[in-house]
C-alpha positions in Angstrom: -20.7 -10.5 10.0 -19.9 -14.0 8.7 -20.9 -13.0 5.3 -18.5 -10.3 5.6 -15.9 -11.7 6.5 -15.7 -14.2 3.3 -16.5 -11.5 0.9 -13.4 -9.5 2.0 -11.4 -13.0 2.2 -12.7 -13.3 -1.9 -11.9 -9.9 -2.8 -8.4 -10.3 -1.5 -8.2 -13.7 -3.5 -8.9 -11.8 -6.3 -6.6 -8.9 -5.6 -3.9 -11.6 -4.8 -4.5 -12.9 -8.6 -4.6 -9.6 -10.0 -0.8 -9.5 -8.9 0.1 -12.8 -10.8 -0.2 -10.6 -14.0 3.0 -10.1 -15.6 1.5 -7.6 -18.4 0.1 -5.8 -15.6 3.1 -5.5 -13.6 4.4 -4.0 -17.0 1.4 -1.6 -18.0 0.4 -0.3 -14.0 3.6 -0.7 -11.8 1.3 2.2 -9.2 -1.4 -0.5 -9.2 0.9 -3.0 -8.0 2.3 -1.2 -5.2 -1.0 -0.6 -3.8 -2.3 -4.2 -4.2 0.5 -5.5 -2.5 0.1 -2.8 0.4 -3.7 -3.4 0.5 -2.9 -7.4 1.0 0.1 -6.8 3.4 -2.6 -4.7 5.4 -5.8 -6.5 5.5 -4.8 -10.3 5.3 -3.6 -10.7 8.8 -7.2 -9.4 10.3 -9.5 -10.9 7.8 -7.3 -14.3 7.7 -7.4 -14.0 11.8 -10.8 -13.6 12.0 -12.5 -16.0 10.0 -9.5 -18.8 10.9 -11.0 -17.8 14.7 -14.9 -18.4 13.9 -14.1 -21.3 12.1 -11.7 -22.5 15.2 -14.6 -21.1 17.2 -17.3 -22.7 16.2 -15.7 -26.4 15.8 -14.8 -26.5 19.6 -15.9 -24.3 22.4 -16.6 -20.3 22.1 -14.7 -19.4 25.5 -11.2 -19.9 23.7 -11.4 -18.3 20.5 -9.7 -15.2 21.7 -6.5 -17.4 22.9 -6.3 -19.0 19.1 -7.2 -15.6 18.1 -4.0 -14.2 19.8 -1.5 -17.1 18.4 -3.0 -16.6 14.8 -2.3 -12.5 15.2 1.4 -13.4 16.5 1.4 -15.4 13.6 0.7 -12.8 10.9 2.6 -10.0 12.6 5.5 -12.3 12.3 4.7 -12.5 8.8 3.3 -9.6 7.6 3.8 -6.8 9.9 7.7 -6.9 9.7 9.2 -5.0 7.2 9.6 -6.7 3.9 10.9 -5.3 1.2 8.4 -4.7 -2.1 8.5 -7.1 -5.1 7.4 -3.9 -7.5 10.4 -1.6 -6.7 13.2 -2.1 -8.9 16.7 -1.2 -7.2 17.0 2.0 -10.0 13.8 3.6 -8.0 14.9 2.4 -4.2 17.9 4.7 -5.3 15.6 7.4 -5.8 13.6 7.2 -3.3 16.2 6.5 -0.4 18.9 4.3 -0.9 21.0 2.4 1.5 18.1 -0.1 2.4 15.4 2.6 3.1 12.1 1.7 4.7 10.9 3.7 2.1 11.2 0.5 -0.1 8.9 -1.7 2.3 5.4 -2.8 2.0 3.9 -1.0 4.5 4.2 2.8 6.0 4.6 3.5 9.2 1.1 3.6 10.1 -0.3 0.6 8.6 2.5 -1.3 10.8 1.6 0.6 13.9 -2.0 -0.4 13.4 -1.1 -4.0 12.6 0.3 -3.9 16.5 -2.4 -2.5 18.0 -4.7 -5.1 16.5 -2.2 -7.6 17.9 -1.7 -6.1 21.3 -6.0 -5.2 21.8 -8.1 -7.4 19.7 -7.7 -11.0 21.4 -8.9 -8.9 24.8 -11.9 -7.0 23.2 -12.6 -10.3 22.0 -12.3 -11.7 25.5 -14.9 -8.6 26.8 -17.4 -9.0 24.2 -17.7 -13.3 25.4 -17.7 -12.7 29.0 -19.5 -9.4 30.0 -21.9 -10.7 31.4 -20.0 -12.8 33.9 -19.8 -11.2 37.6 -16.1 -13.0 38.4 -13.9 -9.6 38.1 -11.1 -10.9 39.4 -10.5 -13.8 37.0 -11.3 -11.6 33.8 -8.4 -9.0 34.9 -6.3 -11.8 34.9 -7.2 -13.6 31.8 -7.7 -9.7 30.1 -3.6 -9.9 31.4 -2.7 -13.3 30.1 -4.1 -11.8 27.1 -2.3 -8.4 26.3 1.1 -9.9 27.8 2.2 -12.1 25.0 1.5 -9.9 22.1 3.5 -7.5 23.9 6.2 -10.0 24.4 6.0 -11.3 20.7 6.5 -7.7 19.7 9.5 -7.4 21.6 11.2 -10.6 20.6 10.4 -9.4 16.9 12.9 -6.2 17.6 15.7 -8.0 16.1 13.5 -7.5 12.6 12.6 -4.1 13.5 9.6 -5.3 14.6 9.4 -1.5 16.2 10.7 0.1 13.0 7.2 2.3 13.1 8.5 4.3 16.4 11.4 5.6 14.6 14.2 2.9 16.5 15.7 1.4 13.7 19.0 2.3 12.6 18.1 2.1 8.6 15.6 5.1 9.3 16.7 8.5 8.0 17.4 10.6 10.8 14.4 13.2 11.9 16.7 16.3 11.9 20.0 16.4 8.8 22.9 16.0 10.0 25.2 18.7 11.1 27.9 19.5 9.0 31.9 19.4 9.8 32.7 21.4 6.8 34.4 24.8 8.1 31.3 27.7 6.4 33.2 30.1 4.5 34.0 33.6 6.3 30.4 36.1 5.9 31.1 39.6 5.1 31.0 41.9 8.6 27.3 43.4 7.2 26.2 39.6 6.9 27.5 38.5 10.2 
């Protein structure tokens, strides 16, 4: 798993470096914007986990899913929040939405709803996998708890960024349905009506 682990953490390098590129920025704007997506989605969990089994295996095992939690907060605050692409010139944010779309960001929707579940769940699967073994049920329901509380918490101290943005409560979201219109519709002919 180790071995994993830093072959995903080279590939990213690698993808990261790609991006420094400025003739490629020029020649394959697409493969840009999916470089940068595929970093904004995977760096937080592959950062996480090998920062963890490094963490975990300098001190002792039973608290790697507590450092595992702060490092998660840690890249949802920094990647999970809506940022704004570096490859999308303010011409094509016209295009594709205008007036500060989400459309512009890094991520979709879905990448940033999976980016919370991973913060909200992993640190406790973590926590299961160590101590299933362990007969003391009443202490595990409250560490598994102290666990899922603060990611929670950090999610909803991160609303002020739109740190929920993926749910559809932001106010730079298009709306689901058009608006209705105020206009006065011209009078139909009495077979039309």
């Amino acid at each position: 798993m180790l071995y994993i682990s830093c072959v995903q953490v080279l590939f990213l390098v690698g993808v990261w470096a790609t991006l420094q590129f400025r003739w490629l920025q020029l020649q394959h704007p697409g493969v840009m914007l999916a470089s940068e997506k595929l970093l904004f989605a995977t760096c937080p969990t592959v950062a996480a986990v090998v920062q963890t089994w490094a963490f975990g295996a300098s001190t002792s095992i039973e608290s790697t899913p507590y450092f595992l939690l702060i490092l998660l907060s840690i890249y949802y605050y920094l990647f999970a929040l809506p940022t704004k692409s570096s490859f999308v010139s303010k011409t094509e944010a016209v295009a594709v939405g205008g007036r500060g779309s989400f459309q512009m960001c890094i991520l979709d929707t879905y990448e940033s709803a999976a980016q919370a579940v991973v913060l909200v769940f992993a640190p406790a699967a973590v926590y299961l996998v160590l101590t299933c073994r362990s007969p003391e049920l009443w202490m595990h329901m409250w560490n598994l708890m102290l666990l899922t509380s603060p990611p929670t918490l950090v999610i909803c101290l991160c609303s002020k960024r739109d740190s929920l943005w993926w749910l559809g409560t932001s106010p730079l979201l298009p709306p689901l349905r058009p608006p209705v219109s105020t206009q006065e519709t011209p009078d139909l002919p009495q077979h039309m009506a």
